[in-house]
C-alpha positions in Angstrom: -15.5 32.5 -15.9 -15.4 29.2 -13.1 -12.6 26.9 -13.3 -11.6 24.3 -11.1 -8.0 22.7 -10.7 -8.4 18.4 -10.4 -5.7 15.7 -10.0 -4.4 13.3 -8.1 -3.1 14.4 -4.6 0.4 15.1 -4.7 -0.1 16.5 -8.4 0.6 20.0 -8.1 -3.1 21.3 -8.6 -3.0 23.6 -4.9 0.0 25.3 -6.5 -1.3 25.9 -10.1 -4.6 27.1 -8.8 -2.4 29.8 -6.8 0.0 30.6 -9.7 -2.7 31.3 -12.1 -4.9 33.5 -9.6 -1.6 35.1 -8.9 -1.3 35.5 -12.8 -4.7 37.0 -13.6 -4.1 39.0 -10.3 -1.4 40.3 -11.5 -2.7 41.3 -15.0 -4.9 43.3 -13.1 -8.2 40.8 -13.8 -10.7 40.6 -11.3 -10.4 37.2 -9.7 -11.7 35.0 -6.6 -9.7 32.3 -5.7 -11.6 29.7 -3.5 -10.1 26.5 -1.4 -12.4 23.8 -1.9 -9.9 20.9 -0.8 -10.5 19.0 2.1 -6.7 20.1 3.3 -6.8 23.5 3.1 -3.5 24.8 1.8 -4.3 27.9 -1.0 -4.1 30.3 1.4 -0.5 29.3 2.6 -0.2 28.7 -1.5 -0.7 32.3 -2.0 1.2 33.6 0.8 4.6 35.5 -0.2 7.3 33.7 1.6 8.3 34.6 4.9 4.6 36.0 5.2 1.9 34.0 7.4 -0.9 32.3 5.4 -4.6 34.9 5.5 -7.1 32.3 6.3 -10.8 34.2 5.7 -13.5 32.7 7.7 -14.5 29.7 6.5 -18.1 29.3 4.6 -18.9 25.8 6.1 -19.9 26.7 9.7 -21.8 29.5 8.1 -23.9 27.0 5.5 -27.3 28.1 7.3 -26.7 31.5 7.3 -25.6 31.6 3.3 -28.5 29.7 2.4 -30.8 32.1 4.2 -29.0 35.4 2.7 -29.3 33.9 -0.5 -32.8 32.6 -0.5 -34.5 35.9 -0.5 -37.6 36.2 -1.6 -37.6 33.6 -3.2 -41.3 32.1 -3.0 -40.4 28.7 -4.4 -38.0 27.9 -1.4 -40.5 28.0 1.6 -38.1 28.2 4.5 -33.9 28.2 5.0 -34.3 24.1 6.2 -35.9 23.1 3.1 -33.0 24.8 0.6 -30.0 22.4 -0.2 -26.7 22.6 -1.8 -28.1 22.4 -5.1 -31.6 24.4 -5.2 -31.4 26.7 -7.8 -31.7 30.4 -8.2 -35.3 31.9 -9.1 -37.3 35.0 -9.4 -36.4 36.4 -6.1 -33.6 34.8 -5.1 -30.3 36.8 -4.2 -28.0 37.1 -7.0 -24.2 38.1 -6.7 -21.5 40.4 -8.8 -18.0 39.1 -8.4 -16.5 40.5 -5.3 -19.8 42.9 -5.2 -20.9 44.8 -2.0 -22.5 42.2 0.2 -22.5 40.8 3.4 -21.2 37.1 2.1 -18.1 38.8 0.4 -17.4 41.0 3.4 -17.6 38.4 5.9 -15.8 35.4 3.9 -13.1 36.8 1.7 -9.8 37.4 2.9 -6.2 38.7 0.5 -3.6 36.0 0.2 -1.0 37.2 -1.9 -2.6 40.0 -3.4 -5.3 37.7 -4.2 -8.8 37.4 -3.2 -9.3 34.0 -1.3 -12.5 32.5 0.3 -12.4 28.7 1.5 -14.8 26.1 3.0 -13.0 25.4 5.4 -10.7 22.5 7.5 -12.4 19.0 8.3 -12.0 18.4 11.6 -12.6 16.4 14.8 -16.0 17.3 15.4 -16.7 16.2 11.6 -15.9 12.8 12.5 -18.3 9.9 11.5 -21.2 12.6 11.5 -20.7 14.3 8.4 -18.9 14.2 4.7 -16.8 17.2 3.6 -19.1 17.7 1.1 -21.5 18.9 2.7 -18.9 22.1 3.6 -18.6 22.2 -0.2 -22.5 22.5 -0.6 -21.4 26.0 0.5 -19.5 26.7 -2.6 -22.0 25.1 -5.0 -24.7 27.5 -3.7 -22.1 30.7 -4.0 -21.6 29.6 -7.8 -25.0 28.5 -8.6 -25.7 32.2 -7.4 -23.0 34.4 -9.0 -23.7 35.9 -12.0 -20.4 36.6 -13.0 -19.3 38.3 -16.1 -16.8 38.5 -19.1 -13.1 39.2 -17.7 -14.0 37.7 -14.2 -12.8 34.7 -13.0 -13.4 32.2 -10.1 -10.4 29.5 -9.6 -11.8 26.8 -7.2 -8.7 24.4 -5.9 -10.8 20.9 -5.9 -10.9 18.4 -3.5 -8.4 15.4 -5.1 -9.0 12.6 -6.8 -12.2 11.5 -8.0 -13.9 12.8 -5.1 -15.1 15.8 -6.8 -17.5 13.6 -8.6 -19.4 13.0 -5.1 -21.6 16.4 -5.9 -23.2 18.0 -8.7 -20.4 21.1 -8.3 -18.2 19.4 -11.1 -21.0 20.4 -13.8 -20.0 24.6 -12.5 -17.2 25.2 -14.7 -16.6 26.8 -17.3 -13.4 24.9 -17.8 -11.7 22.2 -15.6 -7.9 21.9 -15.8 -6.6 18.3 -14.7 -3.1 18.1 -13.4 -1.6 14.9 -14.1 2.3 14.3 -13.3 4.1 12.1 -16.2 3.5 8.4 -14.5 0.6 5.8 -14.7 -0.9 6.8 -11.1 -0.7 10.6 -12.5 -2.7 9.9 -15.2 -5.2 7.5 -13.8 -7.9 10.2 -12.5 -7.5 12.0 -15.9 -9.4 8.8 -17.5 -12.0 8.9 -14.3 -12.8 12.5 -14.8 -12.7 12.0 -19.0 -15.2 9.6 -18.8 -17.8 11.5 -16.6 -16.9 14.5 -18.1 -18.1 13.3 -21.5 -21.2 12.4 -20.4 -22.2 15.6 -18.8 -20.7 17.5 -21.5 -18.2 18.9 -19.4 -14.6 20.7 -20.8 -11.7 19.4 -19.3 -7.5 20.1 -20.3 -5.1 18.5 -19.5 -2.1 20.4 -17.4 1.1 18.1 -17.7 3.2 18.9 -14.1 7.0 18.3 -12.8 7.9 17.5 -16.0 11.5 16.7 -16.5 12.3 15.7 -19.8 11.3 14.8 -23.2 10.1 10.6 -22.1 7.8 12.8 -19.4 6.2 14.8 -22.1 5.8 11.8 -24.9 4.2 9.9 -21.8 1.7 12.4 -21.5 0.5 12.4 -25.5 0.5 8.9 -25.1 -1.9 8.8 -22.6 -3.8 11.5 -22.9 -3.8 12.8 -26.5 -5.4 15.6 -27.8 -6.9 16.2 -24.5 -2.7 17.6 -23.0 -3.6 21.3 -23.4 -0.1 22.6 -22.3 3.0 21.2 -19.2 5.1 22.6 -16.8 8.7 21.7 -16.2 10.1 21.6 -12.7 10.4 24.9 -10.7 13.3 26.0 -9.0 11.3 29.2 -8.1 7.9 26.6 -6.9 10.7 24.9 -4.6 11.7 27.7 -3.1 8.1 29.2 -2.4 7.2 25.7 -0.8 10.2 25.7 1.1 9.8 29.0 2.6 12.7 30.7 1.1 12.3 34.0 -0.7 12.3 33.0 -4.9 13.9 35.5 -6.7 12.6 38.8 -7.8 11.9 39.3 -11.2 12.5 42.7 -12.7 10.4 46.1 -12.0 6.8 46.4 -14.1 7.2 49.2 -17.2 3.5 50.0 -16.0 4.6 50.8 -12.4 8.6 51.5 -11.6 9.8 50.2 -8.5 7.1 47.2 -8.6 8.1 43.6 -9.4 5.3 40.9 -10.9 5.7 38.6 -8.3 6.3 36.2 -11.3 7.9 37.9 -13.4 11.0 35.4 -11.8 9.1 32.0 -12.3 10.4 30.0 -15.3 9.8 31.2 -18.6 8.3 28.2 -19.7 5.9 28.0 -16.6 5.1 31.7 -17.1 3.7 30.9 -20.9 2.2 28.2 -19.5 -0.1 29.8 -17.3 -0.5 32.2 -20.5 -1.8 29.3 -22.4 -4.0 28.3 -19.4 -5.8 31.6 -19.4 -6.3 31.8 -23.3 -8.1 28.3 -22.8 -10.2 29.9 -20.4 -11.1 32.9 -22.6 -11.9 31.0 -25.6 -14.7 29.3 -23.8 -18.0 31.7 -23.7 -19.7 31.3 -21.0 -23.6 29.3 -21.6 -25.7 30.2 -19.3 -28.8 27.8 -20.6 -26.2 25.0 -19.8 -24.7 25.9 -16.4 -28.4 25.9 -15.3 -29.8 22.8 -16.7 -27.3 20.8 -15.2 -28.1 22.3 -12.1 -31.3 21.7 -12.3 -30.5 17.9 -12.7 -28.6 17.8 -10.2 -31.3 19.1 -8.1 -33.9 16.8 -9.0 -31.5 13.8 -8.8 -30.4 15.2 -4.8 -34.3 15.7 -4.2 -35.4 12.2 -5.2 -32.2 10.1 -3.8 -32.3 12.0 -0.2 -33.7 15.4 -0.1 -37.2 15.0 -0.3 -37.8 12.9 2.5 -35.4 14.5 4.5 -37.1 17.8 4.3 -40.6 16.7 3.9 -41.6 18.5 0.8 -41.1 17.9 -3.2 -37.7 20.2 -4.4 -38.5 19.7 -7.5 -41.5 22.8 -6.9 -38.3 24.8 -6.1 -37.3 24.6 -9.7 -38.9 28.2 -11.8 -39.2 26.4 -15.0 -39.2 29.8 -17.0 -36.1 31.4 -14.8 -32.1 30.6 -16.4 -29.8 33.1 -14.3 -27.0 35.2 -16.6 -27.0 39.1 -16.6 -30.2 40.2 -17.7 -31.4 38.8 -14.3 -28.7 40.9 -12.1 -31.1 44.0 -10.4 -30.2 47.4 -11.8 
């Protein structure tokens, strides 16, 4: 299962998308946590206290090379130049387990935490008035639009903020898109951006209420955002602690494995059901496979009329294998 943490910058989303890898992590699910924000801070997210953030190498500088690796065979892509963020997998093409043994894994995913962690990668000075940090996320739309991952494996993509993450078709990869909104009017505002594109691509969102304090907070959010408020989390003394740098404390010693602590077993116990309800969410959702690939396929043929096809030279849309919709049965024995 793909999901992606939204919200307004300063909402909390970089430290939810590490708390619930770090709760299917420590359930023992198999999970891929990736940093899709243009500031880059999962990996310090993840990191134990006291312990220096693992950074993997990022996927951005390696765009050409990904695109070739996963190209294949593919005959409807006729070179590496001509494949863009959004080209879709076909007979071919180079499909991908979760975590699987391949080169992209082994080069780009790093442990964070405990937690596997891939990300795009910083936007720096060389990026300056010559490019748009989406093209670094193309990188991640291509890894999803070629994972065939199954039941019981997730993906948690930390999203760039704001309604930013409308600029590319990698919205429409989710499974499920958790917004973070804090208790205020500003909080709230992307939640009725997103709601409104959402609907019209047929996209799930929930609502995650953050930092709140008190009963007003959580009336403010049903107010605003109604049915859509899937579940809040109250302030953190154990999150503080963790962002200061200090050591939160340890929670008691797993049943399952004597002398181990759950690294969270210490967080709030409100927070901790929280993250319980986020992942029941999640599970509740099958994944469609016939609906993941039509909107990529939209989104391909919109990106190939608006820019790519004269860019390139050729017509995209002949990348498109009209009788091809990725999901398991296409995965090589």
């Amino acid at each position: 299962m793909r999901i992606a943490f939204v919200g307004k910058g300063g909402s909390g989303k970089t430290t939810l998308s590490a708390l619930f890898s770090r709760h299917l992590a420590a359930a023992g699910a198999p999970v891929l946590a990736i940093d899709g924000d243009i500031n880059q801070h999962l990996a310090e997210a993840l990191a134990p206290a006291g312990q220096a953030p693992v950074t993997p190498p990022p996927l951005g500088p390696r765009l050409h090379d990904i695109k070739a690796y996963l190209r294949g065979t593919n005959p409807r892509v006729t070179s590496t130049e001509s494949m863009i963020k959004t080209t879709p997998p076909g007979r071919g093409s180079r499909l991908l387990s979760l975590l699987g043994d391949d080169e992209l894994h082994a080069r780009h995913v790093s442990r964070a935490g405990g937690v596997p962690l891939m990300a795009t990668g910083e936007f720096d000075d060389s990026d300056l008035g010559v490019a748009c940090y989406h093209s670094k996320l193309g990188a991640v739309e291509l890894y999803l639009g070629h994972l065939i991952d199954g039941p019981g494996e997730y993906v948690v993509v930390d999203m760039t903020a704001g309604a930013d993450a409308f600029a590319s078709g990698l919205f429409t990869r989710f499974d499920l898109t958790f917004l973070v909104a804090e208790p205020t009017r500003k909080g709230v505002s992307v939640y009725r951006q997103y709601r409104d594109h959402a609907r019209e691509f047929g996209i799930r969102i929930a609502v995650v209420g953050n930092k709140v304090t008190c009963e007003e907070d959580l009336l403010f959010l049903k107010e605003q955002v109604g049915d859509d408020l899937l579940t809040h989390l109250v302030h953190s003394d154990w999150v503080r602690a963790a962002e200061q740098g200090r050591t939160p404390p340890a929670g008691p010693t797993t049943p399952d494995a004597p002398g181990a602590t759950d690294p969270l077993s210490a967080l709030e116990p409100h927070n901790r059901h929280a993250l319980t309800v986020l992942r029941d969410a999640v599970d509740a959702h099958p994944r469609d496979w016939d609906r993941l690939h039509r909107h990529a396929v939209e989104f391909h043929l919109r990106n190939a009329r608006s820019w790519a096809d004269a860019r390139t030279g050729e017509d995209l849309a002949a990348q498109v294998d009209p009788e091809y919709v990725p999901g398991p049965a296409t995965l090589p024995c």
